[in-house]
C-alpha positions as CSV (number, residue, x, y, z in Angstrom):
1,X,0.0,0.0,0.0
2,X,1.1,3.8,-0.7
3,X,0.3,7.0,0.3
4,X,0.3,9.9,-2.0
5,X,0.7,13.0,-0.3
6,X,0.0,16.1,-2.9
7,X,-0.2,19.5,-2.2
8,X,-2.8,21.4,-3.7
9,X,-2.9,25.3,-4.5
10,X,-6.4,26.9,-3.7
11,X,-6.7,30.6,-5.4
12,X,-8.9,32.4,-3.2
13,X,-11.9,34.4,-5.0
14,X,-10.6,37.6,-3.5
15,X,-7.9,39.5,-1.6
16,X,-9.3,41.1,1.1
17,X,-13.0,42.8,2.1
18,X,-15.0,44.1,-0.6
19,X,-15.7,47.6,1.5
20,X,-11.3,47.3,2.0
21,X,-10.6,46.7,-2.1
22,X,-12.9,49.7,-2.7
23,X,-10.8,51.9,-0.7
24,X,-7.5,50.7,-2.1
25,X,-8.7,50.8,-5.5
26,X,-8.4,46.7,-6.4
27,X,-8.6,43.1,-4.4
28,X,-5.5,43.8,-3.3
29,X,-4.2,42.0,0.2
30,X,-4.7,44.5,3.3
31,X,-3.3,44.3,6.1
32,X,-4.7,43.3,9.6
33,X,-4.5,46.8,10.3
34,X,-6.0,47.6,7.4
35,X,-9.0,45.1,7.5
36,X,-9.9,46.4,11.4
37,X,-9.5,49.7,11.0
38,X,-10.9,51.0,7.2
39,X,-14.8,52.4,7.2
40,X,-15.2,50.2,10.4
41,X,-17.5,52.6,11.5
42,X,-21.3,52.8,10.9
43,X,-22.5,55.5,8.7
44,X,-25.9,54.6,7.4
45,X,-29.5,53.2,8.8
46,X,-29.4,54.7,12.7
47,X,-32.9,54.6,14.2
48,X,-33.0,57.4,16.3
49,X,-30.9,60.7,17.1
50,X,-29.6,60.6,21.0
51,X,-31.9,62.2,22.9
52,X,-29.3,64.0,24.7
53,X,-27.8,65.4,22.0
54,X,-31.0,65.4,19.3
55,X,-28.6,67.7,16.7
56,X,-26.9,65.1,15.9
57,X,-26.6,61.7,14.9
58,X,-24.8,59.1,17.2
59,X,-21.9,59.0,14.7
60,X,-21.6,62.9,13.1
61,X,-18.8,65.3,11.5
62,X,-20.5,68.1,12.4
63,X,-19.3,67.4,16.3
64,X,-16.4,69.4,15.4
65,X,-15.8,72.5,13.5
66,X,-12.8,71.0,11.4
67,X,-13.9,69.4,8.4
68,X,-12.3,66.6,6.3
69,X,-13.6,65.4,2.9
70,X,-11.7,61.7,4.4
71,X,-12.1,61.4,8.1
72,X,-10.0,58.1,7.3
73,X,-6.9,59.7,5.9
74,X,-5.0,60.2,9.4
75,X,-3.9,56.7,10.2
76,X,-2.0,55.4,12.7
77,X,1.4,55.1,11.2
78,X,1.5,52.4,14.5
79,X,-1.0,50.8,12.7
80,X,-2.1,49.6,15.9
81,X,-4.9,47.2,16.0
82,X,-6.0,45.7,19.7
83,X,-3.9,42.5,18.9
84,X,-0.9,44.5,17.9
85,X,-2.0,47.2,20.9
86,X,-2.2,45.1,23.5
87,X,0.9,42.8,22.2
88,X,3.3,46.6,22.8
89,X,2.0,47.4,25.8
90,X,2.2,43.9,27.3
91,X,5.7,44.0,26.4
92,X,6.4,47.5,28.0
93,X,4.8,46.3,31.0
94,X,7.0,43.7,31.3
95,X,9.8,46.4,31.9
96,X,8.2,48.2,34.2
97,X,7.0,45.0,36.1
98,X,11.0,44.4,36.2
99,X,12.1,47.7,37.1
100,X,9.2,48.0,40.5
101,X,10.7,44.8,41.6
102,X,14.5,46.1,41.0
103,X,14.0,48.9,42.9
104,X,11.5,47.3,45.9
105,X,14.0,44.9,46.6
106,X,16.6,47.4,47.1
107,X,14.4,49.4,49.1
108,X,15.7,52.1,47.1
109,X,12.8,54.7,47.9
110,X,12.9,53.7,51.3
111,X,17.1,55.3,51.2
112,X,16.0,58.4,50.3
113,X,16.0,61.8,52.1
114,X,13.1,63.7,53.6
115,X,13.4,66.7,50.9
116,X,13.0,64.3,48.1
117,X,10.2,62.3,49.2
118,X,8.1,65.5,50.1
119,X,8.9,66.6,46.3
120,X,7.7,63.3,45.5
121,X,4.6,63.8,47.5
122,X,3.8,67.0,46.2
123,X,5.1,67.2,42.7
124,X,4.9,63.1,41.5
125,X,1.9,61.8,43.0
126,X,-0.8,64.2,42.0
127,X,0.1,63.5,38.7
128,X,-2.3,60.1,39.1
129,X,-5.5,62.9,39.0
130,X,-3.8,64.6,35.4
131,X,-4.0,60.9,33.8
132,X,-7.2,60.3,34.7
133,X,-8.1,62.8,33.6
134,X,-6.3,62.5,30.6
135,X,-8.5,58.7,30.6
136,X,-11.6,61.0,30.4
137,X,-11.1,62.9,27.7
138,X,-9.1,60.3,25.1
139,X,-12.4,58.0,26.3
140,X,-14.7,61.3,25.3
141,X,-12.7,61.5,21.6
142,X,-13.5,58.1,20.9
143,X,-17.2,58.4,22.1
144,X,-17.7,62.0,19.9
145,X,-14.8,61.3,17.4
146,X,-15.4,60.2,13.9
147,X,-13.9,57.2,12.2
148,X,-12.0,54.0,13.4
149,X,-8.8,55.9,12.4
150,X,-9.1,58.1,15.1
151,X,-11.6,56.8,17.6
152,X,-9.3,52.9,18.0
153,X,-6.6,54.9,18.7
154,X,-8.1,57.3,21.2
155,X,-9.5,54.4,23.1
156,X,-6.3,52.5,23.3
157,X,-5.1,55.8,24.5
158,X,-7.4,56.4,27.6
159,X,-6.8,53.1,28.7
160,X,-2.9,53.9,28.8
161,X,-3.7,57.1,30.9
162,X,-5.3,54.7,33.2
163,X,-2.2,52.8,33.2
164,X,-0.3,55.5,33.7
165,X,-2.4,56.9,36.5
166,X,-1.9,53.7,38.1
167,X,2.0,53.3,38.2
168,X,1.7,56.7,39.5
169,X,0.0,54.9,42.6
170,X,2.5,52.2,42.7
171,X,5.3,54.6,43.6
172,X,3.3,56.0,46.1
173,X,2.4,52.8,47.7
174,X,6.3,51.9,47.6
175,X,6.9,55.3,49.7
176,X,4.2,54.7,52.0
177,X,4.6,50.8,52.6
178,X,1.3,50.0,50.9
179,X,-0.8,51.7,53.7
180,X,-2.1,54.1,51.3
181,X,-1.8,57.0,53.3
182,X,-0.1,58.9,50.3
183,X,-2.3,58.7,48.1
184,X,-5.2,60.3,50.3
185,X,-2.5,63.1,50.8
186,X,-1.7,63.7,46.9
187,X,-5.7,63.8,46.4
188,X,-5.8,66.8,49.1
189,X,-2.5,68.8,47.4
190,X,-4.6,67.8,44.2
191,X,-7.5,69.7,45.2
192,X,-6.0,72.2,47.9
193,X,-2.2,73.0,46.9
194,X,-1.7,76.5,44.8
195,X,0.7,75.2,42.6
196,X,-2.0,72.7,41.0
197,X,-5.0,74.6,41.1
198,X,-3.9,76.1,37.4
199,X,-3.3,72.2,35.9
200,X,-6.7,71.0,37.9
201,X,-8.6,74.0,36.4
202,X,-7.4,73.3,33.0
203,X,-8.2,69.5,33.1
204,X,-11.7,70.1,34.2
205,X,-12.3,72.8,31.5
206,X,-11.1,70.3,29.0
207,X,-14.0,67.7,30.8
208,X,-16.9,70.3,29.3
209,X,-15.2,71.2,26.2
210,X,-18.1,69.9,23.0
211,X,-15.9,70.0,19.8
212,X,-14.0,66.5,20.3
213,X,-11.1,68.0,17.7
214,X,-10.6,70.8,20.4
215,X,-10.1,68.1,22.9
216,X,-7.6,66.2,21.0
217,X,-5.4,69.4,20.4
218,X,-5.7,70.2,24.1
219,X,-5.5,66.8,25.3
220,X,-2.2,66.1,23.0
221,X,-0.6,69.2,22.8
222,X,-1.3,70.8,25.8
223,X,-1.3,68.1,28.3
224,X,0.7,65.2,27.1
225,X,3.4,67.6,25.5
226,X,3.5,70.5,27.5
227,X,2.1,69.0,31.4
228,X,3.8,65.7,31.2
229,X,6.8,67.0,29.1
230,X,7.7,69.3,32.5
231,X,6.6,66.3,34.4
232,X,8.9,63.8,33.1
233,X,11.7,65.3,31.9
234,X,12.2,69.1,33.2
235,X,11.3,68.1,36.7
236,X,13.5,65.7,37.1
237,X,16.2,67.6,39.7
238,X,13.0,68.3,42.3
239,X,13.4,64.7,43.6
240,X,16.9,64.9,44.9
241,X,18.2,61.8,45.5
242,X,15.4,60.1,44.3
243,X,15.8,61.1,40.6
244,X,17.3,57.2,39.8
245,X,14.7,55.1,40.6
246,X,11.8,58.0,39.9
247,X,13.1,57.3,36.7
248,X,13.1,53.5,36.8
249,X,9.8,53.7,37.4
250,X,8.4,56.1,35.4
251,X,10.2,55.1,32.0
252,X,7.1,53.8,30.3
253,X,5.5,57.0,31.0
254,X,8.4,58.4,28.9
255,X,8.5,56.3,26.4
256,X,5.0,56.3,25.7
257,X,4.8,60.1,25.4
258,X,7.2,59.6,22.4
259,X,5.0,56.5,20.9
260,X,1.9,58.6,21.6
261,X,2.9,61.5,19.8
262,X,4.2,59.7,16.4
263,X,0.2,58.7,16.6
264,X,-1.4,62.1,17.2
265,X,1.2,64.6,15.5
266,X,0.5,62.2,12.4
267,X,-3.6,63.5,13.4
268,X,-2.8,67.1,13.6
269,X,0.0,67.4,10.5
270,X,-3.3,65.6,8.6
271,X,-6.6,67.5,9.1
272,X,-4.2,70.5,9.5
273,X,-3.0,70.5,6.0
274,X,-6.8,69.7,4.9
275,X,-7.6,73.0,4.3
276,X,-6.8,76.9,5.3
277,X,-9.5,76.7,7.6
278,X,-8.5,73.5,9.6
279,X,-5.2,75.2,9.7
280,X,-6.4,78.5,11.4
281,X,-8.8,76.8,13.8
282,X,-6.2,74.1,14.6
283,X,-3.4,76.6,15.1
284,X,-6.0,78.8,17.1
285,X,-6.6,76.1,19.8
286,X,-3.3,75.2,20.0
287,X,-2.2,78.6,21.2
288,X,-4.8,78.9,23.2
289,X,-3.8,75.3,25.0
290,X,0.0,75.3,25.1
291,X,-0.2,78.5,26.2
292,X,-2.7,77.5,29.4
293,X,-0.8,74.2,30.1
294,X,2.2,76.6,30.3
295,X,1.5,78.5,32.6
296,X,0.1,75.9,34.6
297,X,3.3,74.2,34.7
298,X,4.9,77.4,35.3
299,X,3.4,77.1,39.1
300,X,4.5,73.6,39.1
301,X,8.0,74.6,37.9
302,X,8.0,77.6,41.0
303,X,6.9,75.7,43.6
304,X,9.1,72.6,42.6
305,X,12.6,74.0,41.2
306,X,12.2,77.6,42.4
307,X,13.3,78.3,38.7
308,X,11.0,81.3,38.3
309,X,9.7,79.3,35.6
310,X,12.2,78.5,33.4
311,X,11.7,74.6,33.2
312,X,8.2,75.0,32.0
313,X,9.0,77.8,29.4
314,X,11.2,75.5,28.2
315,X,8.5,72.5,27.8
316,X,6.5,74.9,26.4
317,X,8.8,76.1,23.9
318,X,9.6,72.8,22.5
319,X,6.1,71.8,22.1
320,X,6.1,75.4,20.1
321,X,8.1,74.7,18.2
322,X,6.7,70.5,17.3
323,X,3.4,72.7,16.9
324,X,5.4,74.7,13.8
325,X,6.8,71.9,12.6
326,X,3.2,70.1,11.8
327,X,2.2,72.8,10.0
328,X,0.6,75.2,12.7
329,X,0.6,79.0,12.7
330,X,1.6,79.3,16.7
């Protein structure tokens, strides 16, 4: 007896989606990216307008003023899709994970002097109440935004805030040997101390602000670049002795601000060069955004460094000058 083994070659009847090969012009192969991203989004046969907002439909352009003939054409040069989201981020977890357990078992917060952990106290661990917040709004984008282009992304990008927000926590639960007493203490200089009333006040005008584009810019530009700019990198001499293993700890933070902004410069440059118009609204708001996140940090940067402000000028500035770069009039 014998066994023929033969190998057989099935052409499939097409490449890709129908809706996809439209798009790219052929049954041409698409990526994963491509397939879970492209006109995802509903746009015809809704059966009733929200009754909370009755103007407009559940998925509308008209929630912001800019307009785009192709709400489609700023993708995520990531391409992130939740199997290649969540495959990064487990990854960059893994180093943080590592770098918590490096430090507790050194104790190496536990070595350091007064002064640095009351600039930890007052300048680090409010920070968990900015991400959340920064949660809120990317979480607001995707529910007003328009487009699985933008709307994935944002989504994937509140749920880092809330990562964020957490590792925040983590540190202080290292400095306060898990009793949690920190943490109630940062929520008070959240709400009570002067030098974050300006940063609070901004995030919870950003809670009520209706065009979701607006948002974006303000949640992008103003507080990822400018906020957690001075946060991450100009503060970095107001923890003393403490400015290793702050930084251990808070490299994913870091690194994601520069992952992040690939992703939502890419949005800006995009709907920006659109027209004349989306390019003076755009560069409107962004003035109007770096410029408050700015001076919010400025109080930060008094009360922290005593610099008179210099650190946050110079976040400022260099988000200033990223603005010009993408095209902006700032």
């Amino acid at each position: 007896m014998t066994v023929q083994i033969k190998t057989v070659d099935i052409t499939p009847k097409r490449n890709t989606f129908g809706h996809i090969a439209r798009r790219l012009g052929g049954d041409k192969p698409a990526s994963r990216y491509q397939e879970a991203t492209l006109d995802i989004q509903a746009t015809a046969n809704f059966h009733y307008k929200p009754l909370w907002e009755p103007q407009f439909w559940v998925y509308d352009t008209r929630k912001t003023a800019v307009v785009m003939e192709d709400w489609y054409k700023p993708l995520d040069p990531r391409q992130y899709y939740y199997a290649t989201y969540n495959i990064a981020r487990a990854n960059m977890n893994q180093a943080v994970e590592r770098n918590f357990t490096f430090v507790e078992e050194r104790g190496l917060l536990n070595k350091i002097s007064e002064t640095a952990r009351a600039a930890l106290a007052r300048g680090l661990l409010p920070l968990r109440h900015l991400h959340w917040g920064g949660n809120m709004n990317m979480a607001e984008i995707c529910q007003r935004g328009y487009g699985t282009a933008i709307t994935a992304p944002a989504i994937f990008s509140a749920g880092d805030q809330l990562g964020m927000a957490q590792i925040i926590s983590r540190i202080g639960l290292v400095l306060d040997q898990q009793t949690g007493d920190s943490l109630d203490a940062a929520k008070q200089t959240w709400l009570t101390d002067p030098a974050w009333q300006e940063t609070r006040k901004l995030i919870e005008d950003s809670f009520v602000e209706r065009d979701w584009f607006q948002l974006f810019v303000a949640q992008t530009l103003g507080v990822n670049g400018v906020l957690l700019g001075f946060a991450y990198q100009n503060a970095e001499p107001a923890w003393v002795d403490a400015a290793l293993p702050v930084a251990l700890l808070t490299e994913f933070l870091c690194d994601w601000r520069a992952e992040e902004a690939r992703w939502s410069d890419h949005v800006i440059k995009t709907v920006a060069a659109e027209s004349e118009a989306n390019k003076t609204l755009i560069s409107q708001w962004a003035n109007l955004w770096i410029g408050r996140a700015t001076a919010a940090a400025k109080s930060l940067s008094i009360a922290l460094l005593n610099d008179n402000g210099a650190a946050a000028e110079a976040a400022g500035a260099a988000v200033l000058k990223k603005a010009t770069s993408l095209g902006l009039a700032v």
